[in-house]
C-alpha positions as CSV (number, residue, x, y, z in Angstrom):
1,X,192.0,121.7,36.7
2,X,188.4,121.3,35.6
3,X,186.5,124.6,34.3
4,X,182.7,123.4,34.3
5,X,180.6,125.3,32.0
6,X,177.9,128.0,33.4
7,X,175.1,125.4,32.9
8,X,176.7,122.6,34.2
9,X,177.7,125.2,37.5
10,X,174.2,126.0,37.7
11,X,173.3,122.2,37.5
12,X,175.6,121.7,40.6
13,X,174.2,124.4,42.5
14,X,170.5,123.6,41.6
15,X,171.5,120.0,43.3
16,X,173.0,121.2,45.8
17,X,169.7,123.3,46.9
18,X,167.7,120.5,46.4
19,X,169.4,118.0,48.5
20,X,169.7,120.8,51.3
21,X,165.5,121.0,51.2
22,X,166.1,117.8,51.2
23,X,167.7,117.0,54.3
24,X,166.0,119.9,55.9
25,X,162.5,118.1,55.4
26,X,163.3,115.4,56.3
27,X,164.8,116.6,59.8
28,X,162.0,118.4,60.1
29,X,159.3,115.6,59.9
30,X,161.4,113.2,61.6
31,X,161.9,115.6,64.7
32,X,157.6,116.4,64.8
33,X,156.7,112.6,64.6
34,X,155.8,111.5,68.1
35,X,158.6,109.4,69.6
36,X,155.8,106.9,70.8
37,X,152.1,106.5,69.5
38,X,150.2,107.0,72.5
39,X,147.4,104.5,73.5
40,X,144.0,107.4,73.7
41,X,142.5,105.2,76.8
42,X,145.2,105.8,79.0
43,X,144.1,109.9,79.0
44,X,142.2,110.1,82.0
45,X,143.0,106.8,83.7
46,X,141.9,106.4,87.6
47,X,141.7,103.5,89.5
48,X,138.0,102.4,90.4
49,X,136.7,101.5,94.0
50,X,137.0,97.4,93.1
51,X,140.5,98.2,92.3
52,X,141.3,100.5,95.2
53,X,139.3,98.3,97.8
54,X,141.5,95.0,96.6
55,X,144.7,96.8,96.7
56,X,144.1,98.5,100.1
57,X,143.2,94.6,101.8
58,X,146.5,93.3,100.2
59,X,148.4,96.2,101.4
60,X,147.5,95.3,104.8
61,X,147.4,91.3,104.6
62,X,151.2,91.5,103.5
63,X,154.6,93.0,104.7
64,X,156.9,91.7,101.9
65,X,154.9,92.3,98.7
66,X,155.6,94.3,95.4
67,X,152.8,96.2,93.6
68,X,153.3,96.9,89.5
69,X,151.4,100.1,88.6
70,X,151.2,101.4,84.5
71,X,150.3,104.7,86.3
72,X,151.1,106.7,89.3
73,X,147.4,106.7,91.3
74,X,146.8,109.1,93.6
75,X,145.3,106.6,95.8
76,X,148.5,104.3,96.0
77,X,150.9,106.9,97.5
78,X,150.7,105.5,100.8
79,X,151.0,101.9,100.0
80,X,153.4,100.2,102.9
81,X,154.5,97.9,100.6
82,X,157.4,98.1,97.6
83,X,155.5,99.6,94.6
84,X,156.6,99.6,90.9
85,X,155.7,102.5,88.2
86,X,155.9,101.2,84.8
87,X,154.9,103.1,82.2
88,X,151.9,102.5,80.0
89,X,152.2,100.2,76.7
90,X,152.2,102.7,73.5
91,X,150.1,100.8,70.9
92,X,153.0,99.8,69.1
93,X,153.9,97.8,72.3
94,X,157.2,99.0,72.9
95,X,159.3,99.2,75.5
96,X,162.6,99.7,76.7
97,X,163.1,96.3,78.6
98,X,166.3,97.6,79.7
99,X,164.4,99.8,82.5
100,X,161.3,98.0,82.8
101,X,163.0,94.4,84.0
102,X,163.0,93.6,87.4
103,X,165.3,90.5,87.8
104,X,164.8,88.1,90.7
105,X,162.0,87.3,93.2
106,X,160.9,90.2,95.6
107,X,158.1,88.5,97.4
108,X,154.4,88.1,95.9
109,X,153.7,90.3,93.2
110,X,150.7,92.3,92.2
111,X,150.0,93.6,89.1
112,X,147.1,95.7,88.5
113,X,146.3,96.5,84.9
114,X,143.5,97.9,82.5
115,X,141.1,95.2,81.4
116,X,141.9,96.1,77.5
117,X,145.5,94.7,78.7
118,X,144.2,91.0,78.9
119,X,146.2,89.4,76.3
120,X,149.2,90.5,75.0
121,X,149.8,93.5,76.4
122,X,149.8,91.8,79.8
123,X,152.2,89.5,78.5
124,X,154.8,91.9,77.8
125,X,154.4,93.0,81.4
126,X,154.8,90.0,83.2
127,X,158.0,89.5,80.8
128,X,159.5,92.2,82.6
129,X,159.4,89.9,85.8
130,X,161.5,87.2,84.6
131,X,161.7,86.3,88.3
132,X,158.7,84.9,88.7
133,X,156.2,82.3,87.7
134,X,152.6,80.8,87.2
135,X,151.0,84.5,87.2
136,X,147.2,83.9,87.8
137,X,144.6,86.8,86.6
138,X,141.4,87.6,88.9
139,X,139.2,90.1,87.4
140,X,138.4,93.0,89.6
141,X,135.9,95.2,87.8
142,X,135.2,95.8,84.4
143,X,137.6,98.1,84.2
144,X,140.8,96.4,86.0
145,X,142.4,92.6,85.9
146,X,145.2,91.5,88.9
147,X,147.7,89.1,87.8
148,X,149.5,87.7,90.9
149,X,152.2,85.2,91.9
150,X,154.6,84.6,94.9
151,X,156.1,81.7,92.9
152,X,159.9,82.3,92.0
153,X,161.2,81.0,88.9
């Protein structure tokens, strides 16, 4: 058997404390970060009247089309066509691909986005539509793009 001295017991102990506040701290700040970094334009979002007027005349000039949301509107509730609710793009880009693909063609496709998602961002959208093809982009407002196909891959 081992008999430590009283220093050396007091060493142990005074490690053992440490590495507790430690682990403790850690957990702590690792629990308080935000899971996601939140994009600060997305507070407050609504859909303008270009965006609204478009999406109302393609509602009713189709019977088999999908519409791609990054936020529930209001004003889209009633839609008669299949709508999609992704969530917004943190601005680390992330997402979890597992929920957010949609394999396979569903019909045309309509994706209404923020105009600050021209670029990349809207590229990791249309990635989660693997299904389709030859996405074109028509401006709506200042505010809000459209990026359409009803080519399947």
């Amino acid at each position: 058997m081992v008999t430590l001295s009283k220093s050396s017991s007091k060493l142990i102990y005074l490690a053992i404390i440490f590495g507790m506040i430690m682990l403790a701290g850690i957990f702590i700040i690792t629990k308080n970060r935000p899971k996601h970094l939140e994009d600060p334009r997305e507070k407050g979002r609504t859909a303008d009247a270009a965006s609204i007027h478009e999406i109302a005349l393609l509602d009713n000039a189709n019977t088999n089309a999908v519409f791609v949301f990054t936020k529930d509107y209001p004003q889209f509730n009633n839609l008669k066509n299949k709508v999609i609710h992704m969530k917004p793009l943190n601005l680390d880009l992330s997402l979890d691909f597992d929920k957010a693909v949609h394999k396979g063609f569903m019909g045309p496709i309509y994706i209404l986005l923020p105009s600050y998602y021209v670029g990349v961002r809207a590229s990791v959208i249309m990635k989660c539509f693997p299904g389709y093809k030859g996405f074109k982009l028509k401006e709506l407002s200042n505010n809000y793009v459209l990026y359409y196909s009803n080519q399947p891959r």
